[in-house]
N, C-alpha and C positions, 0 to 999 in steps of 0.2 A: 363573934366579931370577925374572927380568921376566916369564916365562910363570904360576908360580906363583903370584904375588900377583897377577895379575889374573884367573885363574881365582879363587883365593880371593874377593876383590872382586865376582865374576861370582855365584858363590855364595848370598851376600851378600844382592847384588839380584833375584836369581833367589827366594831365601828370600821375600822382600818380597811379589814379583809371581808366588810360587805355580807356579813353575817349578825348584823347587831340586834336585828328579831329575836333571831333564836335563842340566843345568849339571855335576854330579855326576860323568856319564856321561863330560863332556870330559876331564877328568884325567888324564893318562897315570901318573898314581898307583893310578889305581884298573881295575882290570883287567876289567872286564864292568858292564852295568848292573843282573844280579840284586846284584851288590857293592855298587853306588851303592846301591841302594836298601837295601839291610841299610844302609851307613853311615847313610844319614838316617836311617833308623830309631832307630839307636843315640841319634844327636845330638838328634835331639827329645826323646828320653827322658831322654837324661842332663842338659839344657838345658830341659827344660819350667817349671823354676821360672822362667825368665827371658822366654822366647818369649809372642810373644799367643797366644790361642786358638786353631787353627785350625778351621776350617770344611771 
């Protein structure tokens, strides 16, 4: 459980600092990084009313 919340956390910060792929990638939830990247994808979209802008 102490793995996943600090991945989550990592996440997080990674979102912040424009790294939130890779962060993604560490999960042993998520099984390859074409995966990670479909997740972000999902999450920006279903979360864009909330997120800044990104560039």
């Amino acid at each position: 459980m102490y793995q996943q919340v600090t991945f989550e956390k990592l996440v997080v910060q990674a979102f912040i600092g424009g790294k939130s792929w890779q962060a993604l990638t560490l999960s042993k939830t998520v099984p390859s990084a074409k995966a990670a990247k479909e997740i972000l994808d999902d999450l920006i979209e279903a979360n864009k009313d909330y997120l800044p802008e990104l560039n």
